[in-house]
C-alpha positions in Angstrom: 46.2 381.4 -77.4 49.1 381.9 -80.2 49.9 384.3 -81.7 52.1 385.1 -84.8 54.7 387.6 -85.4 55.0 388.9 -88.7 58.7 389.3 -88.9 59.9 386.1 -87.3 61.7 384.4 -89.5 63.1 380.9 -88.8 66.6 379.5 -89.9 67.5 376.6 -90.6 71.7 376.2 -90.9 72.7 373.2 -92.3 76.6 372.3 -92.0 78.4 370.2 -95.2 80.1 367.3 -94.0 83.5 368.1 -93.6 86.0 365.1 -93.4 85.1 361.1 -93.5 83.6 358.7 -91.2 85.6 356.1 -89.9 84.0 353.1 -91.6 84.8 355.1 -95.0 88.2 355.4 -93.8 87.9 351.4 -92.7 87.0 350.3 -95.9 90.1 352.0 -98.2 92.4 350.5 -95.6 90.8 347.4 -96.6 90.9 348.0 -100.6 94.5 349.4 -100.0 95.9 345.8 -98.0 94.0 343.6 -100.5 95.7 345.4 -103.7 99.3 344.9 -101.4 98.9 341.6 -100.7 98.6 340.6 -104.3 100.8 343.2 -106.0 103.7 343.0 -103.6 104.5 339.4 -104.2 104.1 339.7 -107.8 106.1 342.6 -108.1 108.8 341.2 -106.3 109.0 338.2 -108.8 109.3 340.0 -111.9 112.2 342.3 -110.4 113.5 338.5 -109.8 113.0 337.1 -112.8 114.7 340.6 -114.5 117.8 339.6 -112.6 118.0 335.6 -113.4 118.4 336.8 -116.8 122.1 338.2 -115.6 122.9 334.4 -115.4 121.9 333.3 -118.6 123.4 335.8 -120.3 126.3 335.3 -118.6 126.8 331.9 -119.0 126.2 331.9 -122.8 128.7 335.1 -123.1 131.2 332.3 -121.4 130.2 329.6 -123.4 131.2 331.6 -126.6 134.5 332.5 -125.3 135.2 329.1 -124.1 134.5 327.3 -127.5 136.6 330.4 -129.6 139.5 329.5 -127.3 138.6 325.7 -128.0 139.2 326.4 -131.8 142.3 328.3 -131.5 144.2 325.5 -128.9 142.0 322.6 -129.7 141.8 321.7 -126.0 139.5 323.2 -123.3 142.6 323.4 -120.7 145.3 325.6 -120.6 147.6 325.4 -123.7 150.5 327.4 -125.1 151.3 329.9 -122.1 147.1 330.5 -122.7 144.9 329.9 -120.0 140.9 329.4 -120.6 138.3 332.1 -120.0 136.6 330.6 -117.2 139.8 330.2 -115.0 139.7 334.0 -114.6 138.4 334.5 -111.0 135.9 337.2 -110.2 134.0 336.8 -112.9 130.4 337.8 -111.9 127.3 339.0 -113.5 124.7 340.8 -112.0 124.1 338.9 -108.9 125.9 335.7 -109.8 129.1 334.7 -109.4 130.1 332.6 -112.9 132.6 329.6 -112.4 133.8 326.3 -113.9 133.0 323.7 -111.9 134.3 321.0 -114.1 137.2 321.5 -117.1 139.2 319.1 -119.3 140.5 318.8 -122.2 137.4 318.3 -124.3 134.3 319.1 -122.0 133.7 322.0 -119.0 130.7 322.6 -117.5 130.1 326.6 -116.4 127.9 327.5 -113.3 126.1 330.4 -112.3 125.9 330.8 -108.4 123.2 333.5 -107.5 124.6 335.8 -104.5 122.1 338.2 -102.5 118.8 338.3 -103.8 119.0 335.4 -105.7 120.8 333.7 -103.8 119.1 329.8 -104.0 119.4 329.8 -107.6 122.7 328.1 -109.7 122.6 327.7 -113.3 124.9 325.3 -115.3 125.4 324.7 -118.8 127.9 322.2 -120.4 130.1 322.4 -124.0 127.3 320.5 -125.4 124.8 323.2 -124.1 123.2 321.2 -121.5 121.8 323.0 -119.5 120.0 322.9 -116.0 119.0 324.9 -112.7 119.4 323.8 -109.1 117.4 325.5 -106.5 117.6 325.9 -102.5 116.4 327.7 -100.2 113.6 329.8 -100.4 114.4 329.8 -104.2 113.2 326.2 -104.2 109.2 327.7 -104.5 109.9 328.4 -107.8 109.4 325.5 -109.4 110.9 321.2 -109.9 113.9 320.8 -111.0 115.8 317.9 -113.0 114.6 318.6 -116.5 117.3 320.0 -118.8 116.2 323.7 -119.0 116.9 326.8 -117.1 113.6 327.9 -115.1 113.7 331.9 -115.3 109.8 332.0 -114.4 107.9 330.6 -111.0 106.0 327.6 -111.8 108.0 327.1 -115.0 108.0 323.7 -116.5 110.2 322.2 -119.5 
């Protein structure tokens, strides 16, 4: 036999969730590593491609001094007690170390030797603004060389 109490009351306590499960915290390690694995590359190529710009710039700034001091001494060389712009050593932009690999009278051709994190990458450009990029190392990724352009962009072609 059953019987009832009247003032019996039954409670029912129900707890919130408090924290996360560890497949929820599974899966936004997942999302997290995906979203790295593609931005971290890219990311590290534009802050790259930001600093190859240090060469061009460079060698173009040179190339402007070099032809003024053509037009005052007629003659790339050294003339008058004057000696050309490039023969100045130290002369570095950025991350690149700017030199003349090549100088007479009437032609020169300017290089841009990456040092550091772009290192792999030398630009040249001559006094008839030919211009060109060699790549080594891990640098050499970036693209084919031999056309007459400078590649400031992975995958680049002239």
């Amino acid at each position: 036999m059953f019987t009832t109490l009247p003032n019996l009351r039954l409670t029912v306590r129900v707890h919130a969730q408090r924290g996360f499960t560890l497949i929820e915290v599974m899966i936004v390690v997942a999302i997290v590593a995906i979203l790295a694995a593609i931005a971290i590359p890219s990311y590290r190529d534009y802050i790259l491609r930001g600093r190859l710009v240090d060469a061009t710039n460079g060698l173009s700034t040179l190339r402007a001094d070099m032809e003024r001091y053509f037009q005052d001494n007629r003659k790339y060389t050294a003339a008058n007690g004057f000696t050309p712009p490039c023969v100045a050593p130290g002369r570095t932009v950025g991350d690149f170390a700017i030199t003349c690999t090549s100088l007479t009278d009437v032609d020169y051709t300017l290089t841009a030797t990456g040092t550091g994190t772009t290192n792999g990458f030398a630009f040249t450009l001559t006094q008839q603004d030919t211009r060109s990029t060699t790549l080594t190392g891990p640098a050499a990724s970036w693209g084919t060389t031999g056309s007459p352009c400078w590649l400031l962009k992975r995958g680049q072609t002239c």
